[in-house]
N, C-alpha and C positions, 0 to 999 in steps of 0.2 A: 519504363525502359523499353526502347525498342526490340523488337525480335532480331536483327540485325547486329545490334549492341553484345545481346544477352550471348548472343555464340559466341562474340570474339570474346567478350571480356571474361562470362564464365569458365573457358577453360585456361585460358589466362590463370586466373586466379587458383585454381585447382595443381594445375602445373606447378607453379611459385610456390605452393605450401608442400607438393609432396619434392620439391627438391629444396625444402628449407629444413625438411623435416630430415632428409640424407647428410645433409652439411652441418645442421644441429649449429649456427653463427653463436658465437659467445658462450655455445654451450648448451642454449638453452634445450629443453629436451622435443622430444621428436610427438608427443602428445599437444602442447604448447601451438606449433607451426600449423598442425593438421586442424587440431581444434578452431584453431585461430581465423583460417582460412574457410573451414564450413558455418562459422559464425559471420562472416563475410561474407559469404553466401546469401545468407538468411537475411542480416542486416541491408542490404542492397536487394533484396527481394529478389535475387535470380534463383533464390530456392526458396519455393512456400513453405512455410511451417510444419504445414501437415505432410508436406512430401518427407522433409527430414525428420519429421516423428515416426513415419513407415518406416524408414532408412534405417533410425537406428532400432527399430524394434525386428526388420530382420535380421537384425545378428544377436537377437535373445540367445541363439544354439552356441555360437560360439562364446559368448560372453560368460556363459554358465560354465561351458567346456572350461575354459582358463582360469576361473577362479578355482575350479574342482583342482584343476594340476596345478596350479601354483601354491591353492594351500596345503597337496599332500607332498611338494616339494619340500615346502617349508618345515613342514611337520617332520618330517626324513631328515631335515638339516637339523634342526632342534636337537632330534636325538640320537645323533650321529648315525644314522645309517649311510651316508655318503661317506663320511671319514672311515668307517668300518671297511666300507668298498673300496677303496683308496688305499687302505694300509693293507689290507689281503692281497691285492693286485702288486702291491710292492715288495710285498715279503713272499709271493709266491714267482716273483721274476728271481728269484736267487740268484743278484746281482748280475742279473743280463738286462742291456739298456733294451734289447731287440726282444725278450720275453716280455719284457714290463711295457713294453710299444703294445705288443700283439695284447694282453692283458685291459692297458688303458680301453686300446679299441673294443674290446669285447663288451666292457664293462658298461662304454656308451652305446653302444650297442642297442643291448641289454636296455638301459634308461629309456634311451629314445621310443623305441617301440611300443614299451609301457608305458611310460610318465610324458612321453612329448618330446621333441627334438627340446622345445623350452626348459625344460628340465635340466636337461643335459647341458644345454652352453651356463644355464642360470646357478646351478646347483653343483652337479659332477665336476664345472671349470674347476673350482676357487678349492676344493677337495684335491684334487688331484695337484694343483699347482702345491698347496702345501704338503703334499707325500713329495715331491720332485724335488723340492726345496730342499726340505728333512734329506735326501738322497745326496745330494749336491748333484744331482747332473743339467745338462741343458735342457731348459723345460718343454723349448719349442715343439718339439714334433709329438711330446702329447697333449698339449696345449692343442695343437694342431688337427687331431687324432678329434679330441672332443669337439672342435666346429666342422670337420668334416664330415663326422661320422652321425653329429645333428639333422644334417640334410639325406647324407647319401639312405640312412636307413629310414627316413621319415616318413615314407610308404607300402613300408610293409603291413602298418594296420590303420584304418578311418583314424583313430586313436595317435596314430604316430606325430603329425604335425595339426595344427589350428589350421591350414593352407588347405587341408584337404576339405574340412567342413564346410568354408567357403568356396571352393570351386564348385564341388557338387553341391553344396547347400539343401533344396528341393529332392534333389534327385540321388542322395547317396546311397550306392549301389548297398546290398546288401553283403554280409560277410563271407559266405559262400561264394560268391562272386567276384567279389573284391581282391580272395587270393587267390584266387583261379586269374583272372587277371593281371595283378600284380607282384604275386608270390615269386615266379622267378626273375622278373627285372629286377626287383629289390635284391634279390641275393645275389645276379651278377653285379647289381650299383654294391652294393655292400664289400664284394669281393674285389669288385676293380677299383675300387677309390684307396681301401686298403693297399692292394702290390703297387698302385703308384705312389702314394706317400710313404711306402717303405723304399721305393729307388729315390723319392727325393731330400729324404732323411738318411740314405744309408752310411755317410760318413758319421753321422749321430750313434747311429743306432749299435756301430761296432764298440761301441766303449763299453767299460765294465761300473758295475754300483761299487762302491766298497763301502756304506753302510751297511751295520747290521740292524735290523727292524724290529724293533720288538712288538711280541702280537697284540692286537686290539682291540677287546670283545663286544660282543655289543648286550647293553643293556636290555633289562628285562621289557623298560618301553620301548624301545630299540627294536628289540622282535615282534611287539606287539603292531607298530608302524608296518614294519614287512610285511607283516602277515593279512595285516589292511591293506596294503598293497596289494598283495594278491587276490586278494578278496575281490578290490575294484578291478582287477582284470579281467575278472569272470563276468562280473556286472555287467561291464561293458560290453564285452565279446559276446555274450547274452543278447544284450538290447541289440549291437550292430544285425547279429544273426539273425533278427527279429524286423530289421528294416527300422529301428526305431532312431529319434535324433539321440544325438550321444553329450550333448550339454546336462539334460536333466537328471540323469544317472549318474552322470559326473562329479556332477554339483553337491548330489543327496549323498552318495557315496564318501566323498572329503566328508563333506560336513558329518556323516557317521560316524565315522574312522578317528578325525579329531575330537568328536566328545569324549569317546571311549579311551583314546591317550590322555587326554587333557583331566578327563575324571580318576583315572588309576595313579598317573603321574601328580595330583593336584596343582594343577598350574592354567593359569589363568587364556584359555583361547582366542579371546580378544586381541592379546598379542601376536600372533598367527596371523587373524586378521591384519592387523596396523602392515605385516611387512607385503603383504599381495600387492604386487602392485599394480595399483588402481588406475594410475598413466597408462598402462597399456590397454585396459579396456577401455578409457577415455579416446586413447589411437584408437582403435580398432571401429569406434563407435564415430568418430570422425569422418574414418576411410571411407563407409557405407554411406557416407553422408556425400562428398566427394564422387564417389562412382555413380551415385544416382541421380547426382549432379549432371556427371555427364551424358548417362543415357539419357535424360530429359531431352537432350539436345539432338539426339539419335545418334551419337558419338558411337553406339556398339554397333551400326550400321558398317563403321570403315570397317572391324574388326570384323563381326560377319564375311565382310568381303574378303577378307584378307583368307579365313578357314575356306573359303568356296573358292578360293585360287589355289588354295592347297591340297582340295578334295578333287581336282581336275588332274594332278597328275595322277601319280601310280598308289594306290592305297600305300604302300611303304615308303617311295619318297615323302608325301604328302607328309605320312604323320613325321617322319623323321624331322622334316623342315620347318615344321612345327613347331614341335620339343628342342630345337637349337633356336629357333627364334624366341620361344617363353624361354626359354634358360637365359638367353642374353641379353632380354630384356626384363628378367630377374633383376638385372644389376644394375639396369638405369634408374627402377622407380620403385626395387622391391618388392619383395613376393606376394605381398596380403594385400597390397591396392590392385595389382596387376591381376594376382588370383581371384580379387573380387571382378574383374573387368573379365576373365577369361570363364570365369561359373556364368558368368549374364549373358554371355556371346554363345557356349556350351546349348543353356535353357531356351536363348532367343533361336537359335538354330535348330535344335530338337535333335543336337548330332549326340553320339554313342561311339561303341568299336572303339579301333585304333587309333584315329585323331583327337579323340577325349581320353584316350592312356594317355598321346602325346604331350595333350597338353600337364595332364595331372606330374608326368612324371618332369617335364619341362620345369614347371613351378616348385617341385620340392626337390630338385638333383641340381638345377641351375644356379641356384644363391651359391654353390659351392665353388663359383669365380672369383667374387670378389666379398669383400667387406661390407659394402649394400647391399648385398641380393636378397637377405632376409632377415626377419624380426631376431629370428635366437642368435644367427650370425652375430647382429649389432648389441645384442642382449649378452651377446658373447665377450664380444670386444668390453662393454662395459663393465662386467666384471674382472678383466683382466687390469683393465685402468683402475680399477679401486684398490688392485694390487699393487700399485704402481709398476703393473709392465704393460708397454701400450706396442700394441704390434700395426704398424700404419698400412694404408692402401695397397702401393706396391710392393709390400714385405708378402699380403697376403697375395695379393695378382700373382706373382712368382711362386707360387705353390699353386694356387688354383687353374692357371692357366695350365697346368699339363698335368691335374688330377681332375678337373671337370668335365672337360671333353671325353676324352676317353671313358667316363663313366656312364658318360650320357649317348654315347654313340653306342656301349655295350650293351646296355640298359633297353634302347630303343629296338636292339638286335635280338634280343631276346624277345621284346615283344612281337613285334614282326615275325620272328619265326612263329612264333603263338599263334598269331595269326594268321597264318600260313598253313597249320593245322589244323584251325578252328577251334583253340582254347584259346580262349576269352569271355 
């Protein structure tokens, strides 16, 4: 195939899988499309074999990352530490809709930071819908609460989202640095996503519970989970402090944590295994496939360009303009493809400072527009549909449109002053 050919038609081809892979036709899932399309690739030889065996062997860090979180997610759901969480949260709103809001939000909070925004839409959703259920109130604004507060807090730690591994990849800053950096953007994105979805739920939020809750303890495996929990937080926060990748601790650390429940509780681990789901590391392993597609092509040459028109104005304009353009371009194609494109353009450039907060905090505060802008978002939405409640596009546009800006304007303001200071 011609060189001529291979431009047009390979990002053809790229493009049509990562917006087949958004629309999901007939249903089919979003590993399916992506897969489909890097196997197309391959097949028509505009991607050599060994290029996409590199491809997907750079994303060994994250691949390991997500199995670690999603089997200690699992593990937590098994033995009700979510439903634990869930009914304490209920039973300590003492029948206020507006305490049991502020409560929900804490609690993903909480999740996100440690276990992954993944966690939280994957796990905390479907917990929390049945405490609101049990309540009888309207489930929306903490349903709400847990895909927002997936994103808004999912840069407070390397740990908080899979998005961040991928951006920085090579180069992830160490821990010390990383909250020096990001420590108060997160907290104002944390603080402002909150006061806005509490003014656009506040006719919600004025109602009262009138169940009474009875308490909900948790088992002896139950706390034995937590306390692995905690365990891997230090692991982690360990290695990060250390400059080290955060997949392989992740990984060792589940995999510990589950023997040790699996062997007290005698119950079979294997089934843990079965529910990880493996379609997402098949996506993931796709995307890499896909992005490296297109840098073949010198496709990270536009975006280059595009940072070096943004480094030309004012260091705060620059990054601000940034951080709105990856946010809203979150929700054309999605965090973890875009992130992979935004980490390549980051390394190919050798930039640092506050146009790579920009972009960092662009990719994980931006999915909070709409219903595409990221994996836990859609991971979100899908466990709501298994609930049968399906909350569509413009239900979610109409919350997100005047809880993401503003998060992401206060977010960026914060750093900017940072750096105005010289913390960073």
């Amino acid at each position: 195939m011609s060189p001529e050919a291979k431009q047009i038609l390979l990002p053809v081809i790229v493009a049509a899988s990562i917006a087949l892979m958004l629309v999901r036709p007939r249903g089919i899932r979003e590993v399916y499309w992506v897969g489909g399309g890097a196997a197309l690739l391959i097949a028509l030889r505009l991607v050599p074999l060994q290029l996409a065996g590199q491809a997907i062997a750079e994303g060994t860090d994250v691949y390991l990352f997500l199995i670690g979180m999603m089997l200690l997610s699992e593990l937590a759901r098994v033995h009700g530490v979510f439903e634990w969480l869930s009914s304490a949260a209920l039973r300590s709103a003492k029948g206020s809709c507006s305490r049991l809001f502020t409560l929900v939000y804490a609690a993903g909070t909480v999740v996100t930071i440690f276990m992954s925004n993944d966690a939280t839409a994957v796990v905390l959703t479907p917990a929390i819908l049945a405490a609101v259920r049990k309540a009888k109130v309207e489930p929306l604004p903490y349903l709400f609460a847990c895909a927002m507060i997936a994103n808004a807090a999912s840069f407070v730690l390397p740990i908080s989202n899979p998005a961040n591994l991928v951006v920085f990849h090579h180069n992830m800053p160490a821990l010390g640095h990383w909250l020096l950096a990001f420590g108060a953007p997160s907290v104002v994105s944390i603080s402002a996503t909150y006061a806005a979805m509490r003014w656009v739920f506040r006719k919600e939020l004025t109602e009262s519970i009138q169940l009474e809750v009875e308490p909900k303890g948790l088992t002896a495996d139950g706390k034995l989970v937590l306390g692995g929990l905690a365990g891997m937080v230090v692991v982690l926060l360990t290695a990060s402090a250390f400059g080290m990748n955060l997949g392989p601790p992740t990984c060792m650390a589940a995999l510990a944590i589950t023997a040790a429940v699996s062997i007290r509780a005698k119950s079979n681990p294997l089934r843990l295994a079965r529910e990880i789901s493996w379609g997402t590391i098949g996506l993931v392993a796709g995307l890499f496939i896909l992005v490296d597609a297109m840098e073949s092509i010198g496709a990270l040459k536009v975006t280059q360009a595009w940072l070096a028109a943004a480094q030309r104005l004012t260091p705060a304009m620059g990054a601000l303009v940034t951080s709105f353009a990856v946010g809203v371009a979150n929700n054309l194609v999605n965090n973890l493809p875009l992130g992979l494109i935004a980490g390549g353009t980051l390394e190919a450039a050798h930039l640092r400072g506050l146009i790579a907060q920009g972009v960092l905090i662009g990719v994980d505060l931006g999915p909070n527009l709409s219903i595409t802008g990221s994996l836990a978002t859609i991971l979100w939405l899908l466990a709501l549909r298994r609930e049968k409640l399906d909350v569509g596009f413009w239900r979610f546009l109409k919350v997100g449109v005047v809880v993401m800006p503003i998060a992401l304007l206060l977010a960026m303001g914060a750093a900017i002053v940072q750096a105005h200071f010289g913390i960073s």
